[in-house]
ZADO-1210 file (C-alpha; in nm, 4 decimals, padded with zeros to 6 digits):
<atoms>
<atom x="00.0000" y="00.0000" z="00.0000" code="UNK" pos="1"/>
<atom x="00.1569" y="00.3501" z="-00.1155" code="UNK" pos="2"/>
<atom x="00.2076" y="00.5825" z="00.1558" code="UNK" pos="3"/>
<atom x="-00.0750" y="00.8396" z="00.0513" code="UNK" pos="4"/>
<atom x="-00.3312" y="00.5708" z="00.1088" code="UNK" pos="5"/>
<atom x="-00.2256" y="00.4579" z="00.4164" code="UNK" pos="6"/>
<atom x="-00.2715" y="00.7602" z="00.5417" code="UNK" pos="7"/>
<atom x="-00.6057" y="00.7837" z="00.4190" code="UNK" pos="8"/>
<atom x="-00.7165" y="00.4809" z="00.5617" code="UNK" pos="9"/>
<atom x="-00.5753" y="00.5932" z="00.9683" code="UNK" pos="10"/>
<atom x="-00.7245" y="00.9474" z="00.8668" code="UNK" pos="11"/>
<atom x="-01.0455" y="00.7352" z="00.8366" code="UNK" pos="12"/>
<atom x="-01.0146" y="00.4956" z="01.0959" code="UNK" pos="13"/>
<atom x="-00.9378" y="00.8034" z="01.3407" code="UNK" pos="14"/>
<atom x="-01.2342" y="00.9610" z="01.2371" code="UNK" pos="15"/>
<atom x="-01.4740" y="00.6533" z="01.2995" code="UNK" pos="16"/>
<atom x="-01.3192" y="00.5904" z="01.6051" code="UNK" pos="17"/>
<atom x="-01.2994" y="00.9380" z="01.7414" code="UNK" pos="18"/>
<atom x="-01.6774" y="00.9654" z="01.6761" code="UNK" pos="19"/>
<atom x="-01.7516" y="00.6427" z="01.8059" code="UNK" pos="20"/>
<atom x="-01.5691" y="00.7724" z="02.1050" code="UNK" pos="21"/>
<atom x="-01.7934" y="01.0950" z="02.1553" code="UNK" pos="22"/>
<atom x="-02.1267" y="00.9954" z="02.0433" code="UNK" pos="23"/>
<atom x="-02.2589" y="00.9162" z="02.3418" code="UNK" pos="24"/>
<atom x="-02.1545" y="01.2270" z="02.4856" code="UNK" pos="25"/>
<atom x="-02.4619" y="01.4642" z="02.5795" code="UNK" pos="26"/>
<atom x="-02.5000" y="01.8438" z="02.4562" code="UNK" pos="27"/>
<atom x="-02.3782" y="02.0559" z="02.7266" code="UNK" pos="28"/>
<atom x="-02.4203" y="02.4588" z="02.8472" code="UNK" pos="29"/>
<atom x="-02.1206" y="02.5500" z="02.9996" code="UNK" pos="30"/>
<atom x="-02.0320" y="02.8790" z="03.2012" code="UNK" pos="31"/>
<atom x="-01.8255" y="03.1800" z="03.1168" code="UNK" pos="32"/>
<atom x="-01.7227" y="03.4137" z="03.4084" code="UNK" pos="33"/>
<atom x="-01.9804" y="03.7138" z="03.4510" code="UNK" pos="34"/>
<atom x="-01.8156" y="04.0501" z="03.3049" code="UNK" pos="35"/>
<atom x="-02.0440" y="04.3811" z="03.5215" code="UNK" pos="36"/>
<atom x="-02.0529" y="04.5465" z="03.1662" code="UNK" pos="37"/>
<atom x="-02.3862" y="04.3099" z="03.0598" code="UNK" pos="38"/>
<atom x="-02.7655" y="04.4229" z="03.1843" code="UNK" pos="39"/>
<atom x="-02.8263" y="04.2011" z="03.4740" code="UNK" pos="40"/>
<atom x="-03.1940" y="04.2351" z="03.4051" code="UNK" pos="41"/>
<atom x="-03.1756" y="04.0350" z="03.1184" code="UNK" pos="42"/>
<atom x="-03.0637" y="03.6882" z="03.3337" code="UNK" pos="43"/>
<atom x="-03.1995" y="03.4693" z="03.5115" code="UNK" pos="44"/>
<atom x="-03.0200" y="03.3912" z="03.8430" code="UNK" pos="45"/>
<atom x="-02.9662" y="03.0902" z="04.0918" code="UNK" pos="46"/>
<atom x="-02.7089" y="02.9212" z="04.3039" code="UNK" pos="47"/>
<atom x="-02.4106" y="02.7556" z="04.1680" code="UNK" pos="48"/>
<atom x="-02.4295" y="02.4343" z="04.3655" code="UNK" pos="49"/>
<atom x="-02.0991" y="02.2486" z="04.4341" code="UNK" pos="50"/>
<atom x="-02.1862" y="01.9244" z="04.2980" code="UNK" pos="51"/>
<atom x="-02.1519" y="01.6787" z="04.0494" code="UNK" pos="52"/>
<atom x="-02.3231" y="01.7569" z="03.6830" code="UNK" pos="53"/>
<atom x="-02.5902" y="01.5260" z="03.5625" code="UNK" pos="54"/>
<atom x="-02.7492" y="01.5000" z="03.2813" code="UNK" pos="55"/>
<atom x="-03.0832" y="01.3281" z="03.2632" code="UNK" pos="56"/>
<atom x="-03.1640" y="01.2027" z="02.9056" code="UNK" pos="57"/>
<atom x="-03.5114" y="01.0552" z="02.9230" code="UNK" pos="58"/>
<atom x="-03.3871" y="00.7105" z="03.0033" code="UNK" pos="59"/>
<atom x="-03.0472" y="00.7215" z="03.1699" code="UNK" pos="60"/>
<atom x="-02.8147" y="00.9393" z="03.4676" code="UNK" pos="61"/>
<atom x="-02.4685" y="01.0412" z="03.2581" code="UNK" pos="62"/>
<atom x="-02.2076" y="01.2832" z="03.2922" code="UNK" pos="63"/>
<atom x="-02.1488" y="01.6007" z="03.0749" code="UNK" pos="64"/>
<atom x="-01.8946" y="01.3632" z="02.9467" code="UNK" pos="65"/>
<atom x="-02.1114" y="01.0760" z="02.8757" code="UNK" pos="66"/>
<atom x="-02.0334" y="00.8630" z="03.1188" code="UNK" pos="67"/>
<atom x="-02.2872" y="00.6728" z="03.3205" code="UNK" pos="68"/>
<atom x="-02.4032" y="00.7573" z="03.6647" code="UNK" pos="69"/>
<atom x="-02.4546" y="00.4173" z="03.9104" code="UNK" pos="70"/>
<atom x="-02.7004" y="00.5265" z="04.0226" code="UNK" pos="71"/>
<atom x="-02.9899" y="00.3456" z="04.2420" code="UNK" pos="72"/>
<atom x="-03.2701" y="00.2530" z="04.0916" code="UNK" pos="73"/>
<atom x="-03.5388" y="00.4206" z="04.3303" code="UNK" pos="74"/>
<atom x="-03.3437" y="00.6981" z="04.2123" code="UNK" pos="75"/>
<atom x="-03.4220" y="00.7318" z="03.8969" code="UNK" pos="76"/>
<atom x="-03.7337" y="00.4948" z="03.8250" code="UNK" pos="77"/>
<atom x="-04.0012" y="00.8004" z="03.8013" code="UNK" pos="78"/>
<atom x="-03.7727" y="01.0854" z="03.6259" code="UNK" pos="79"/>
<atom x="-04.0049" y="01.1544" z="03.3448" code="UNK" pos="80"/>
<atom x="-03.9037" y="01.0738" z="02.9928" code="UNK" pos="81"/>
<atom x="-03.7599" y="01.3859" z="02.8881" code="UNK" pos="82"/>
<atom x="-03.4006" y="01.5599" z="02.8613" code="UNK" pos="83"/>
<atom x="-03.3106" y="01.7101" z="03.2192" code="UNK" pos="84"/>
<atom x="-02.9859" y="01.8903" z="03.3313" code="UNK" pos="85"/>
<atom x="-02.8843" y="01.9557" z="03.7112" code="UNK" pos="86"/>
<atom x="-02.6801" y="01.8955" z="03.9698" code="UNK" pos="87"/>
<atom x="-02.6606" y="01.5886" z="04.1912" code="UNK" pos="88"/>
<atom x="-02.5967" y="01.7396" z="04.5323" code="UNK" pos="89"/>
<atom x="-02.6394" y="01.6875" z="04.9383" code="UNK" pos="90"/>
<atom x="-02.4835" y="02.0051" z="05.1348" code="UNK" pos="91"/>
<atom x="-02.2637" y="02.3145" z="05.1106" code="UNK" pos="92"/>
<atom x="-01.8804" y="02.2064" z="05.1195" code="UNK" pos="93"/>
<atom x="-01.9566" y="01.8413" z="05.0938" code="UNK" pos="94"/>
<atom x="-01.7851" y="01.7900" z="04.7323" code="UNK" pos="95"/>
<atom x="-01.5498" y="01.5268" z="04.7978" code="UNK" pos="96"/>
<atom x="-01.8427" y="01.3317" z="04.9605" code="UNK" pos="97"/>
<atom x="-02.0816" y="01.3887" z="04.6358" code="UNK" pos="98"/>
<atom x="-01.7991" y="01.2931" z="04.4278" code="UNK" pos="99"/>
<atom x="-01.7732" y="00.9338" z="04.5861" code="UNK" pos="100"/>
<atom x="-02.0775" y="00.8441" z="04.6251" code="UNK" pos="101"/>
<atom x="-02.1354" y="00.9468" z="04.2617" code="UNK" pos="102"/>
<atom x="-01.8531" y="00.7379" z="04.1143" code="UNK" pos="103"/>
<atom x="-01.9337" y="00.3930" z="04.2860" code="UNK" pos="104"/>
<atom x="-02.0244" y="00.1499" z="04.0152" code="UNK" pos="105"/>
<atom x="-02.2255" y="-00.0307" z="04.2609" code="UNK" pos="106"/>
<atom x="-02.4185" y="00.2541" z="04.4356" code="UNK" pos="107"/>
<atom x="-02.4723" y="00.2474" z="04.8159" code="UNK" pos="108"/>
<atom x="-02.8090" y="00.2988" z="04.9094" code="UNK" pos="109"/>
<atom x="-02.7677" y="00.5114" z="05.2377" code="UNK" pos="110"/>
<atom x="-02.4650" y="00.7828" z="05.0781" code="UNK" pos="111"/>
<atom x="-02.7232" y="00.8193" z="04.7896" code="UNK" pos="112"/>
<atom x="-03.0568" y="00.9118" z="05.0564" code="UNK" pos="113"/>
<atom x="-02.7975" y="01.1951" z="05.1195" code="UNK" pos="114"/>
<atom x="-02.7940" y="01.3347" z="04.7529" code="UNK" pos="115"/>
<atom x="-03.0763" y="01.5518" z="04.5599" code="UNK" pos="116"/>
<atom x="-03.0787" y="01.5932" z="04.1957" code="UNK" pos="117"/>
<atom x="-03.1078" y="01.9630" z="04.1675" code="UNK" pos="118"/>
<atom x="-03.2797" y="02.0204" z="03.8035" code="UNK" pos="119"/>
<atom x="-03.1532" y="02.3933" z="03.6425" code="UNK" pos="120"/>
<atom x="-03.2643" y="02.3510" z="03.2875" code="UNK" pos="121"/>
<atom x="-03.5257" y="02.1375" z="03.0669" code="UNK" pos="122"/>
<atom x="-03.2994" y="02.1728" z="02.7321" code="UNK" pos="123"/>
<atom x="-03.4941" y="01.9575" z="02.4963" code="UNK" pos="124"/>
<atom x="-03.7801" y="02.2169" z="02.5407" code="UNK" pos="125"/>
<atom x="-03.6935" y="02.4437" z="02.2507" code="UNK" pos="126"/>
<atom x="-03.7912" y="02.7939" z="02.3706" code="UNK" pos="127"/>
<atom x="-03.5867" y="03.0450" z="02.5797" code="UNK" pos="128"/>
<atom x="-03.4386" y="02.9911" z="02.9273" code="UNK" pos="129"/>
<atom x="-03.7416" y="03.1648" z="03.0770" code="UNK" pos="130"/>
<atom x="-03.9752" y="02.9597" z="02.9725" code="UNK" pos="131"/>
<atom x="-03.7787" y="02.6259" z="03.0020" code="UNK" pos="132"/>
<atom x="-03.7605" y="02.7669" z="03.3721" code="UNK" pos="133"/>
<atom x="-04.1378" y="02.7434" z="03.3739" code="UNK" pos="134"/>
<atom x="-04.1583" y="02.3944" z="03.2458" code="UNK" pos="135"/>
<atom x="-03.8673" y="02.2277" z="03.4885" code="UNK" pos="136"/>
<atom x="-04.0809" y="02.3984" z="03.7563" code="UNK" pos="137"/>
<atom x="-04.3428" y="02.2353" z="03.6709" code="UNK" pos="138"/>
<atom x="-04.2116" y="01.8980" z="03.5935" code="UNK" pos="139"/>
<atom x="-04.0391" y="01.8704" z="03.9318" code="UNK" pos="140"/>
<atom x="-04.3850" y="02.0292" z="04.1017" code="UNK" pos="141"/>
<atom x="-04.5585" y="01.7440" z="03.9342" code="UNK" pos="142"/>
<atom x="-04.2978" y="01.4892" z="04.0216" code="UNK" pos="143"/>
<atom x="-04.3062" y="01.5303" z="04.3970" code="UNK" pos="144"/>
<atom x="-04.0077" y="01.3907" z="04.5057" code="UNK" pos="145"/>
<atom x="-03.8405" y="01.4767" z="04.8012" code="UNK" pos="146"/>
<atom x="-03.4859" y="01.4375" z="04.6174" code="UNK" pos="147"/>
<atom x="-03.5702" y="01.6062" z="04.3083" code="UNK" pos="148"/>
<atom x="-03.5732" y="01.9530" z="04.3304" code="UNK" pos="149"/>
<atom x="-03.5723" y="02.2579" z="04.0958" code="UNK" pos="150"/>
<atom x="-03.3349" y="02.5305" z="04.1071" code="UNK" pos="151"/>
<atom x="-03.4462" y="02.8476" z="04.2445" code="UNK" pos="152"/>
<atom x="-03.4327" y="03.1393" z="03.9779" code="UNK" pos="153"/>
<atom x="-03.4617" y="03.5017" z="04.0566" code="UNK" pos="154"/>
<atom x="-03.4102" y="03.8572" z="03.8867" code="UNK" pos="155"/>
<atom x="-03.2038" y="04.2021" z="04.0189" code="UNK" pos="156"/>
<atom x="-03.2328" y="04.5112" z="03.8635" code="UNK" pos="157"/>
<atom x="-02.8502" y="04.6322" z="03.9549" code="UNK" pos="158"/>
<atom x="-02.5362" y="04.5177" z="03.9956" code="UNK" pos="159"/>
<atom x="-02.5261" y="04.6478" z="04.3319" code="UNK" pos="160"/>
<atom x="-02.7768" y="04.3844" z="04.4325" code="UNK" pos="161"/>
<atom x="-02.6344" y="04.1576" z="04.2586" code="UNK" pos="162"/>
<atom x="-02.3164" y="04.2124" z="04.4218" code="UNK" pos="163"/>
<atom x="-02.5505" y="04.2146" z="04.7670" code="UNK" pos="164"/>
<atom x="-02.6796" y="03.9086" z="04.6577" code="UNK" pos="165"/>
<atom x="-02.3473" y="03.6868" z="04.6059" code="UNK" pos="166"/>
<atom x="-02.2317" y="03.7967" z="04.8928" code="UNK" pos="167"/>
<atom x="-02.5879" y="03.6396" z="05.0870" code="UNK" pos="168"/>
<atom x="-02.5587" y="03.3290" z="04.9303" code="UNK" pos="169"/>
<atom x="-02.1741" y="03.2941" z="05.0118" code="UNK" pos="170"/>
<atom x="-02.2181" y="03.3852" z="05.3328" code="UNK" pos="171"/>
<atom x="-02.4641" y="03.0796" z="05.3289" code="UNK" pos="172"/>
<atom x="-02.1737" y="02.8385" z="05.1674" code="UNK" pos="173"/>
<atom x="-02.2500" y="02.8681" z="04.8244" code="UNK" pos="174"/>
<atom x="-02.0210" y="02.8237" z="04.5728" code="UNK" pos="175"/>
<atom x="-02.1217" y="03.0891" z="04.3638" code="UNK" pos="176"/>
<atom x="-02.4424" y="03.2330" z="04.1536" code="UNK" pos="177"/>
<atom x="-02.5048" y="03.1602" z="03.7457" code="UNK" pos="178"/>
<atom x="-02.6623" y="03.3788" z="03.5615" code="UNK" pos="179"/>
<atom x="-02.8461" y="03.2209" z="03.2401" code="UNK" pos="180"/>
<atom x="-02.9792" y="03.5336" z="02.9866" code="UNK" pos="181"/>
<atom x="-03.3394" y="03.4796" z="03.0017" code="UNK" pos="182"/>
<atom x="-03.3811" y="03.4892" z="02.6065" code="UNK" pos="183"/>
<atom x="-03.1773" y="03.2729" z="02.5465" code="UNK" pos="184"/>
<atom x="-03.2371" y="02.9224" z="02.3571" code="UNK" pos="185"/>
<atom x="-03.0304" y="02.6050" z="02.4460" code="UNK" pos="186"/>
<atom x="-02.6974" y="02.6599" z="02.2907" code="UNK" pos="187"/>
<atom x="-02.4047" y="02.3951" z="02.3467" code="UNK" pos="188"/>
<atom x="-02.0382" y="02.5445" z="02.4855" code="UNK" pos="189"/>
<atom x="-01.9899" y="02.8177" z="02.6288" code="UNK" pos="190"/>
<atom x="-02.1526" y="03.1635" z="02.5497" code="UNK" pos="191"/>
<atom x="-02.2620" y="03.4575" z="02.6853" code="UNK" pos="192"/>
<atom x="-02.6123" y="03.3509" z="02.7660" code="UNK" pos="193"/>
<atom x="-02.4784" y="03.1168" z="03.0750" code="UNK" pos="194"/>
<atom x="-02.2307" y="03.3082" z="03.3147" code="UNK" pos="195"/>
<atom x="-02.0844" y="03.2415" z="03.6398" code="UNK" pos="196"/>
<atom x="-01.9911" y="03.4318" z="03.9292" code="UNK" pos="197"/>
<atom x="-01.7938" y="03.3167" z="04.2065" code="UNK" pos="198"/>
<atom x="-01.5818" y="03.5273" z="04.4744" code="UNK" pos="199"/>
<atom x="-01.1898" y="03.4700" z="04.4626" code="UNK" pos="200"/>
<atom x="-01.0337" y="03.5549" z="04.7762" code="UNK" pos="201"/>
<atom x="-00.6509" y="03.5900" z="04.7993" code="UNK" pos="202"/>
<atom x="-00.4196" y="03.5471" z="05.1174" code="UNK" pos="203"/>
<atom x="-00.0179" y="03.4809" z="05.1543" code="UNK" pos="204"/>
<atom x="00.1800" y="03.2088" z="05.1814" code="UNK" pos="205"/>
<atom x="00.5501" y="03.1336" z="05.2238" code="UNK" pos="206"/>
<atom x="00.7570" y="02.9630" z="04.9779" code="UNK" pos="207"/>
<atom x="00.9234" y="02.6395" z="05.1432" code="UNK" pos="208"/>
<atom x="01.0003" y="02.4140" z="04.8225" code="UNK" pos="209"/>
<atom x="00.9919" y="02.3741" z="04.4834" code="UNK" pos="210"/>
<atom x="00.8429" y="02.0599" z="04.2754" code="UNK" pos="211"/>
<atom x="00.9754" y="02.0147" z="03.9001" code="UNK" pos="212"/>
<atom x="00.7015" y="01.9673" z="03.6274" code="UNK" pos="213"/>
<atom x="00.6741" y="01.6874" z="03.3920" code="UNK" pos="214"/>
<atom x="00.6013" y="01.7153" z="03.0597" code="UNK" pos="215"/>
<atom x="00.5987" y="02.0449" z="02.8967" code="UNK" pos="216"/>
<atom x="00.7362" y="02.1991" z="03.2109" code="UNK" pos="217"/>
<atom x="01.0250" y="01.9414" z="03.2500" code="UNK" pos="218"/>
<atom x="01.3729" y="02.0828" z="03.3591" code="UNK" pos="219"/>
<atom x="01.1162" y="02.3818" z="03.5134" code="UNK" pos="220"/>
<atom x="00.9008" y="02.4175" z="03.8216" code="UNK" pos="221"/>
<atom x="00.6101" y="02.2560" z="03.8165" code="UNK" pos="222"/>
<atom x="00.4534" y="02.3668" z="04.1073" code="UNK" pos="223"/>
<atom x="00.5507" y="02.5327" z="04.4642" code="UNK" pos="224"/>
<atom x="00.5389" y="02.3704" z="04.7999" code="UNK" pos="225"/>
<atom x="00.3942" y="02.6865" z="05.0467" code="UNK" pos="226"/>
<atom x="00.3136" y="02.7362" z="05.3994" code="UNK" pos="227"/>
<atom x="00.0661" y="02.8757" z="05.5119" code="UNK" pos="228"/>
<atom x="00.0588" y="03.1025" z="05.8411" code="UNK" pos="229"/>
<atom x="-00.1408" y="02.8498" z="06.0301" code="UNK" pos="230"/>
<atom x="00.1731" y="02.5991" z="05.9454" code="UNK" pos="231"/>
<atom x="-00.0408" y="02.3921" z="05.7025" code="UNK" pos="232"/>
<atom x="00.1232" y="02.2840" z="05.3565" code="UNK" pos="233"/>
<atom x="00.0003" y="02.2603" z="04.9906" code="UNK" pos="234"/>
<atom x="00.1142" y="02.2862" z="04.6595" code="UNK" pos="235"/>
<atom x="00.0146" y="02.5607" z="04.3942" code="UNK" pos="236"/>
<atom x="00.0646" y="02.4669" z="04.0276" code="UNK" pos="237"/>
<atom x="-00.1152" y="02.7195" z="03.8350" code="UNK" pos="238"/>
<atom x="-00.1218" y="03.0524" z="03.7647" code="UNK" pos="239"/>
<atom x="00.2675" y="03.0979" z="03.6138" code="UNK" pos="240"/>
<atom x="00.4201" y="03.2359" z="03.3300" code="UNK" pos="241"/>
<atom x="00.6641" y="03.0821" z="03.1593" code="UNK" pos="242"/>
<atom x="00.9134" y="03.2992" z="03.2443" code="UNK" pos="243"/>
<atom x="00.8467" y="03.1862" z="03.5987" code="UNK" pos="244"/>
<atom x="00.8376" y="02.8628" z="03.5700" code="UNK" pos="245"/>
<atom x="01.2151" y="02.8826" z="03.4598" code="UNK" pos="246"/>
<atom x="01.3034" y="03.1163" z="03.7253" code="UNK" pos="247"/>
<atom x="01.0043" y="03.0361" z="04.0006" code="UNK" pos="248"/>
<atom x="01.0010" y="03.2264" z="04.3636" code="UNK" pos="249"/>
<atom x="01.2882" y="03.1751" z="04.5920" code="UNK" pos="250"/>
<atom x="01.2644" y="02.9722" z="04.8847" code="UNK" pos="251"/>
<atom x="01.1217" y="03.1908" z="05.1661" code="UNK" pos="252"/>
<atom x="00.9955" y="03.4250" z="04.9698" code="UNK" pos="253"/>
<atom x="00.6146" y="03.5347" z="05.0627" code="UNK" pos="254"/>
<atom x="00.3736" y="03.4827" z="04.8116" code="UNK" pos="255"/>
<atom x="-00.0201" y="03.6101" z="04.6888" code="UNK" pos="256"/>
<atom x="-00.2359" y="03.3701" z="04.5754" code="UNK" pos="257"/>
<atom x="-00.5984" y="03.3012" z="04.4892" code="UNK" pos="258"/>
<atom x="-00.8333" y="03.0760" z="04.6027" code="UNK" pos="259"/>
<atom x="-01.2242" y="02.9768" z="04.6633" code="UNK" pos="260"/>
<atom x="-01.2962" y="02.8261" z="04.9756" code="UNK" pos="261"/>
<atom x="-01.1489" y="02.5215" z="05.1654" code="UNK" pos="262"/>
<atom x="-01.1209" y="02.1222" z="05.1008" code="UNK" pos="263"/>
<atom x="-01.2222" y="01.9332" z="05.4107" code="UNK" pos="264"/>
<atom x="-00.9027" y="01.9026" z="05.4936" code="UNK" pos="265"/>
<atom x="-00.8675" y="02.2874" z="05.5640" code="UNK" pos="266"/>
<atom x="-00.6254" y="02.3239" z="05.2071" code="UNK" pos="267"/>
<atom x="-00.7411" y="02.6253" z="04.9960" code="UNK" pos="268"/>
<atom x="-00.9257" y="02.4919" z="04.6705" code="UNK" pos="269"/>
<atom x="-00.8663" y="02.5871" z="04.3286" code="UNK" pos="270"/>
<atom x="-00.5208" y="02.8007" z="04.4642" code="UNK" pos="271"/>
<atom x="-00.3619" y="02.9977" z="04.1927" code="UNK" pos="272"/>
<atom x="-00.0291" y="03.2282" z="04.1514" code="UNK" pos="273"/>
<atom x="-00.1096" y="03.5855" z="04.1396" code="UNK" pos="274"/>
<atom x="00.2650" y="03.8067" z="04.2993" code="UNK" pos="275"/>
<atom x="00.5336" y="03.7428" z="04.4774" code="UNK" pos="276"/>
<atom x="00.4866" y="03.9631" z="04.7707" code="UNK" pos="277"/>
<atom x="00.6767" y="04.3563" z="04.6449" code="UNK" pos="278"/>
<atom x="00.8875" y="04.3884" z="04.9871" code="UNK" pos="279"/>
<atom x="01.0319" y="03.9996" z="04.9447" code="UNK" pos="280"/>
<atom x="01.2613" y="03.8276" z="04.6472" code="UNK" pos="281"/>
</atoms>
């Protein structure tokens, strides 16, 4: 076989097998990060819950990847036979829980009494967010179970009460709000129409190690080992340049970084590089 058609044929064979790969995998909103220069009277607005993502698709519990769900079937037996997307869910700051219980291929009966499947959109209903709102209401109202429930939407007029707002919910233990433009029809990847909105807070940390990165970053820093004030340790991996991964932070040096909230274990989640601290190397 000449080497133009043998390219051909793993050309095709990628292609089948690529799509083969992702056909199973459900249509998907996802979020880009609210920008105050929009009209916040033109969303919708709710709590971003800090679950796991489920997809309902009239017949089976998947991720926005595809993958199945495990999950029990008193669980699922009286979803109605329609196209449902939500979050499963069981308390603020309870992710790592969620996350095991949801990954089990066997599920166990008493972690999932803990969940809820909290339903934010009705997709397969063609008209705009508003009115899909309407209809999930409904078809949760109708449902009456006790761990099915719809996702609260409201309206502000400002972004001063918006701002007042986010800061309610967070003091609650939210993760965040979403804000989904009222208008808008289902549309799959990210847009404008779905934003989120969560509150980064930043604190200091000193500088006790340095990890080298694999990969791309071989020969380079791939992450820093810090300490935080209280004496508790954790690495931060993202949020660097190039330039300083070649030539990271010095050892003792006091760093800024960012953050949202705390694992279980009391280690800031989703830390990030922003400075090394202006009065330290």
């Amino acid at each position: 076989m000449n080497k133009p058609i043998l390219r051909l044929c793993c050309f095709v064979c990628f292609v089948f097998f690529y799509s083969s790969a992702h056909a199973n995998q459900p249509a998907v909103q996802l979020a880009k990060t609210y920008s105050d220069d929009l009209s916040v009277s033109d969303f919708l607005i709710s709590e971003k819950y800090d679950g796991v993502r489920a997809i309902w698709t009239g017949n089976k519990l998947v991720t926005r990847a595809g993958n199945p769900i495990h999950a029990p079937i008193w669980f699922t037996e009286r979803l109605p036979n329609v196209w449902l997307d939500g979050e499963l869910w069981s308390k603020h700051n309870d992710f790592q829980f969620i996350a095991s219980a949801t990954s089990k291929q066997v599920p166990i009966d008493h972690q999932w009494r803990q969940l809820k499947y909290m339903v934010f959109d009705a997709p397969d209903y063609q008209h705009t967010f508003l009115q899909r709102s309407q209809r999930y209401l409904k078809l949760i109202d109708d449902l009456n179970l006790p761990f099915v429930k719809p996702v609260e939407q409201f309206t502000v007029a400002t972004n001063e009460q918006l701002a007042a707002r986010l800061t309610e919910y967070i003091n609650q233990g939210a993760e965040g709000l979403i804000l989904h433009r009222k208008s808008a029809l289902f549309r799959t990847g990210r847009s404008d129409n779905l934003l989120k909105l969560k509150p980064f807070m930043d604190a200091e940390a000193r500088v006790v190690g340095v990890t080298l990165g694999k990969g791309k970053y071989r020969n380079q820093m791939g992450a820093l080992l810090v300490e935080m004030p209280s004496g508790r340790r954790f690495k931060i991996g993202s949020g660097f340049t190039d330039a300083q991964r070649a030539n990271p932070p010095q050892v003792g040096s006091i760093i800024t970084y960012q953050y949202h909230g705390y694992t279980a274990r009391g280690i800031p989640r989703f830390a990030s590089f922003l400075r090394v601290r202006s009065d330290h190397p």
